[in-house]
N, CA, C and O of each residue as an XYZ file, in Angstrom:
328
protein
N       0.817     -1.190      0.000
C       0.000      0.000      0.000
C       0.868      1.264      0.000
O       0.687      1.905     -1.035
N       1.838      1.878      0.913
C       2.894      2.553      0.549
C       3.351      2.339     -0.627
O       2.653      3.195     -1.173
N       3.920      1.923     -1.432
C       4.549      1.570     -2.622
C       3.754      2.518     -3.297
O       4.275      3.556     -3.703
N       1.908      2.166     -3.559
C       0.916      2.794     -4.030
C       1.188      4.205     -3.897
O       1.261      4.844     -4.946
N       1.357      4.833     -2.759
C       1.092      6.249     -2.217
C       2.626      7.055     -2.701
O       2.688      8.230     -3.062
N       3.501      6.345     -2.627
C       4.817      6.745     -3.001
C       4.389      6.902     -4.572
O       4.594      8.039     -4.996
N       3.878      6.056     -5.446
C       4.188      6.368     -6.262
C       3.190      7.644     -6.928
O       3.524      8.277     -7.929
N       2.046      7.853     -6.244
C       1.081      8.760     -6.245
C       2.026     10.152     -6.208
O       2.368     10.849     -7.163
N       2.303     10.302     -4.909
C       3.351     11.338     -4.732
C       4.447     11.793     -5.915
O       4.735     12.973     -6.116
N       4.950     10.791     -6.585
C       6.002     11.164     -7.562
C       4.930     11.371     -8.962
O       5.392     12.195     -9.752
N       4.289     11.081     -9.167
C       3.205     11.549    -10.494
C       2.935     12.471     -9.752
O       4.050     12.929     -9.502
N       2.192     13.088     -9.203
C       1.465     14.313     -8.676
C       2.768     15.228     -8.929
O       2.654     15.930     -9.934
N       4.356     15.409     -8.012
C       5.155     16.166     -8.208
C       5.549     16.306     -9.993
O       5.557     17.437    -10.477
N       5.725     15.622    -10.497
C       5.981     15.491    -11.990
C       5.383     16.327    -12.774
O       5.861     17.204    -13.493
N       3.766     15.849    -12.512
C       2.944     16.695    -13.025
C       2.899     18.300    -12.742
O       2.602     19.182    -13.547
N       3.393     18.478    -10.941
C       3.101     19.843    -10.546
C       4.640     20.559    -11.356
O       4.767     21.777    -11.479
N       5.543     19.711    -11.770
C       6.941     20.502    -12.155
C       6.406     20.533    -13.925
O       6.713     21.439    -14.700
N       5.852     19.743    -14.162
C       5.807     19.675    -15.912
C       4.891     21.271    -16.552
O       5.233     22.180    -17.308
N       3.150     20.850    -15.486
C       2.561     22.463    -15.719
C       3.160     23.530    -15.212
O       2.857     24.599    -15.741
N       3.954     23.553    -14.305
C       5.276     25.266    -13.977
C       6.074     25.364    -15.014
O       6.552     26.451    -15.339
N       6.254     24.555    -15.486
C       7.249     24.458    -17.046
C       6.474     25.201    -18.234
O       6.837     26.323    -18.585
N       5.611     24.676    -18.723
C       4.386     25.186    -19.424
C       4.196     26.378    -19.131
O       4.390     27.185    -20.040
N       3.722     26.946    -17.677
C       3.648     28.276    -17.342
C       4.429     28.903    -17.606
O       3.966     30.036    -17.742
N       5.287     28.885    -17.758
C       7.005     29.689    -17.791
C       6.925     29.706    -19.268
O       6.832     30.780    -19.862
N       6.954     28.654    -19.849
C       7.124     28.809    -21.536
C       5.783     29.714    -22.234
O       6.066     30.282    -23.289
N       4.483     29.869    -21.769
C       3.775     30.317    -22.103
C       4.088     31.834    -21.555
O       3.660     32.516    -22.486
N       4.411     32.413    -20.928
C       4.459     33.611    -20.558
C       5.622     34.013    -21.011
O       5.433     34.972    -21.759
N       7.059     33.669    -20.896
C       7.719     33.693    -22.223
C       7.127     34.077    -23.227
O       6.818     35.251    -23.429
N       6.913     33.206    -23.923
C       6.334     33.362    -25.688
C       5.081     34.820    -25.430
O       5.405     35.688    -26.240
N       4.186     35.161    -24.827
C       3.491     36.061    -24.583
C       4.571     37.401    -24.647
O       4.496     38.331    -25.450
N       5.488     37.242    -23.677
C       6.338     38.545    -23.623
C       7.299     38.636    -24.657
O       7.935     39.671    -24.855
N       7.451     37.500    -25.394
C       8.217     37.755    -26.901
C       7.853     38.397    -27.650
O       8.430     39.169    -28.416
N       6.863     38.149    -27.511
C       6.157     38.671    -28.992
C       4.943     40.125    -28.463
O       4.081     40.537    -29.239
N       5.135     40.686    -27.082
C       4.794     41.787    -26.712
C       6.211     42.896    -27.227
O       6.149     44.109    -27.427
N       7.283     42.094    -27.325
C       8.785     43.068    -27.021
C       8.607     43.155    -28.409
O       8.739     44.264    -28.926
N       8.278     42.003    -29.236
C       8.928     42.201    -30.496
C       7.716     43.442    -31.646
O       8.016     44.362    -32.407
N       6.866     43.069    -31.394
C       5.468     44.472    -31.764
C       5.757     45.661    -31.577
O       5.735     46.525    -32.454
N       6.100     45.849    -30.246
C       6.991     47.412    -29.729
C       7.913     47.915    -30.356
O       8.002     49.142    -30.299
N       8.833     47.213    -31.102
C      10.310     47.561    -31.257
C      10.484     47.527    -32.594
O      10.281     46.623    -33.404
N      10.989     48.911    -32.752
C      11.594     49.333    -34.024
C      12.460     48.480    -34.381
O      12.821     47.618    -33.579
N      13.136     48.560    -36.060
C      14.183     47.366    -36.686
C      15.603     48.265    -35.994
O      16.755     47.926    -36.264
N      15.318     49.283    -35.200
C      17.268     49.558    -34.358
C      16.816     48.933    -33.078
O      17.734     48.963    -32.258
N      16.021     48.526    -32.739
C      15.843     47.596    -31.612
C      15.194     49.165    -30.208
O      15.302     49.036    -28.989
N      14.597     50.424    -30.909
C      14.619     51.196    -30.335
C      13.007     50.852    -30.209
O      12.472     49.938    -30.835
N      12.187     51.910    -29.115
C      10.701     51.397    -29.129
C      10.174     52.641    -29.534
O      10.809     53.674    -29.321
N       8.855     52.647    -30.210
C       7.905     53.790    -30.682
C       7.638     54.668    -29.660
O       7.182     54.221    -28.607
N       7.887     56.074    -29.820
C       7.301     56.660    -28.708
C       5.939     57.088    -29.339
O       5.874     57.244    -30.558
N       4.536     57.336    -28.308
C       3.613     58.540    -28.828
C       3.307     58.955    -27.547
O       3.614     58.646    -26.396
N       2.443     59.936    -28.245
C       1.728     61.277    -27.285
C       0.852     61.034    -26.623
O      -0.102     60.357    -27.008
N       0.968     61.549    -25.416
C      -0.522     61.314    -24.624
C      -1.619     62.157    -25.215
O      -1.085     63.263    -25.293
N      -2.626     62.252    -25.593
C      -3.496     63.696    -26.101
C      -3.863     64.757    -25.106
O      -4.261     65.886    -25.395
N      -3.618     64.081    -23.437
C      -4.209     64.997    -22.598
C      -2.943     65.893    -22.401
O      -2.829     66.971    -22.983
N      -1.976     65.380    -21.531
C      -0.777     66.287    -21.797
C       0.180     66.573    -22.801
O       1.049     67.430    -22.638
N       0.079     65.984    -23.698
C       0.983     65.725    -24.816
C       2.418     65.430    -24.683
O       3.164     65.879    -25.553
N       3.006     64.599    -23.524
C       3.812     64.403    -23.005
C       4.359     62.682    -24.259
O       3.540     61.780    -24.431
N       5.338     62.650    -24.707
C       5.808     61.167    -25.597
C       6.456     60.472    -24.265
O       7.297     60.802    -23.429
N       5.730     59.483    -24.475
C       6.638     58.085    -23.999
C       6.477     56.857    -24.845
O       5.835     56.842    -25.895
N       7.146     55.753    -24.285
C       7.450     54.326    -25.100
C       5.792     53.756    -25.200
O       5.115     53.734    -24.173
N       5.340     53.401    -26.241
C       4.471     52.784    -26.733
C       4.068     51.578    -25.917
O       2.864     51.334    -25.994
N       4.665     50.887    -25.272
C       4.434     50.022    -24.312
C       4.036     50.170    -22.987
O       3.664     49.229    -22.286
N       4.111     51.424    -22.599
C       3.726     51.981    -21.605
C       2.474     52.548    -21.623
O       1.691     52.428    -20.681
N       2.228     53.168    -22.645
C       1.112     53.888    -23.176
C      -0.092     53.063    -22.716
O      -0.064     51.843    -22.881
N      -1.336     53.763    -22.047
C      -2.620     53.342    -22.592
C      -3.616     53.721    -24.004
O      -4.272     54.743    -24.209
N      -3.522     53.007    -24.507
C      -4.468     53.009    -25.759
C      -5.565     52.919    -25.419
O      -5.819     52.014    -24.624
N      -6.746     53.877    -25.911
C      -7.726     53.945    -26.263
C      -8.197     54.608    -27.293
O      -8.240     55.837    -27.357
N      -8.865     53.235    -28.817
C      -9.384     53.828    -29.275
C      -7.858     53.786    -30.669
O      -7.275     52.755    -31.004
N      -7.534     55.346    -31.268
C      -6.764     55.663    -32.102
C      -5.881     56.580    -30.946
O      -4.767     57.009    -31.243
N      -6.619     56.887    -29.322
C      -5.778     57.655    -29.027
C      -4.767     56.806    -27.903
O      -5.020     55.649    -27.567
N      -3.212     57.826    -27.222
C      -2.590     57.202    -26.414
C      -2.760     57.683    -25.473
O      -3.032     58.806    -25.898
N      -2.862     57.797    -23.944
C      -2.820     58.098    -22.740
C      -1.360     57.619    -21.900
O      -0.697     56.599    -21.714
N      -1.347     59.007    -21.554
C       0.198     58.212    -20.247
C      -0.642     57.775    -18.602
O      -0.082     57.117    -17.725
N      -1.662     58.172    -18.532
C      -2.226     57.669    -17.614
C      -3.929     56.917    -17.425
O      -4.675     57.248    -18.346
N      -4.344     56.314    -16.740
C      -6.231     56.148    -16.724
C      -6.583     57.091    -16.448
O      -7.543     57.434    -17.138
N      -6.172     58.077    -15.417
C      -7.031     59.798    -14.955
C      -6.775     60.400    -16.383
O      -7.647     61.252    -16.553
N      -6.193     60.348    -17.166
C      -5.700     61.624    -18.567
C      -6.762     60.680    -19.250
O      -7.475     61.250    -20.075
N      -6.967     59.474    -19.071
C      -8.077     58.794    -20.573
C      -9.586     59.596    -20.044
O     -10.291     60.358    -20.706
N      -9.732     59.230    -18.953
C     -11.027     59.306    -18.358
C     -11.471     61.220    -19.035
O     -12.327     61.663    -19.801
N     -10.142     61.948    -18.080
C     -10.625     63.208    -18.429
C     -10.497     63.621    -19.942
O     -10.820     64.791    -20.149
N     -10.173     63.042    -20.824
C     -10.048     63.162    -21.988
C     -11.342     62.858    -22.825
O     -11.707     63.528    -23.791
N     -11.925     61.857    -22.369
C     -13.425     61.414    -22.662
C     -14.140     61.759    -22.013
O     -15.220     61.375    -22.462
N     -14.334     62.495    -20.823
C     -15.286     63.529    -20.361
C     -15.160     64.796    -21.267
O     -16.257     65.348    -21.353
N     -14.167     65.444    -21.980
C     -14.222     66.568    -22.788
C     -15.310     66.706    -23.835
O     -15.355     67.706    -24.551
């Protein structure tokens, strides 16, 4: 009966190390291909404008809404109350 439970234990760990593996490779590949959308061919990133302050930062930072960019949620909000 031990034998049984031992070997329960080593499938269960296997399994819990195989899906953390998966997790890791999937969020990887997610952030690959977030870096690689961003980035200019000099490996530099797009800046744009916020519309409320008109302040440029990196495109990845940016909130998008819409066609427009926001550097913050308070600048989207008050921007669409206008």
């Amino acid at each position: 009966m031990s034998l049984l439970i031992v070997r329960l234990v080593v499938f269960v760990l296997l399994f819990w190390v195989g899906f953390r593996i998966w997790q890791y490779w999937q969020t990887h590949q997610i952030e690959s291909k977030n870096n690689q959308i961003n980035k200019n061919e000099d490996g530099s990133e797009t800046m744009v404008r916020c519309e409320k302050c008109q302040i440029h930062l990196p495109q990845g930072n940016a909130i998008k809404a819409g066609e427009y960019y926001f550097c913050c949620q308070e600048h989207q909000a008050s921007f669409e109350k206008e």
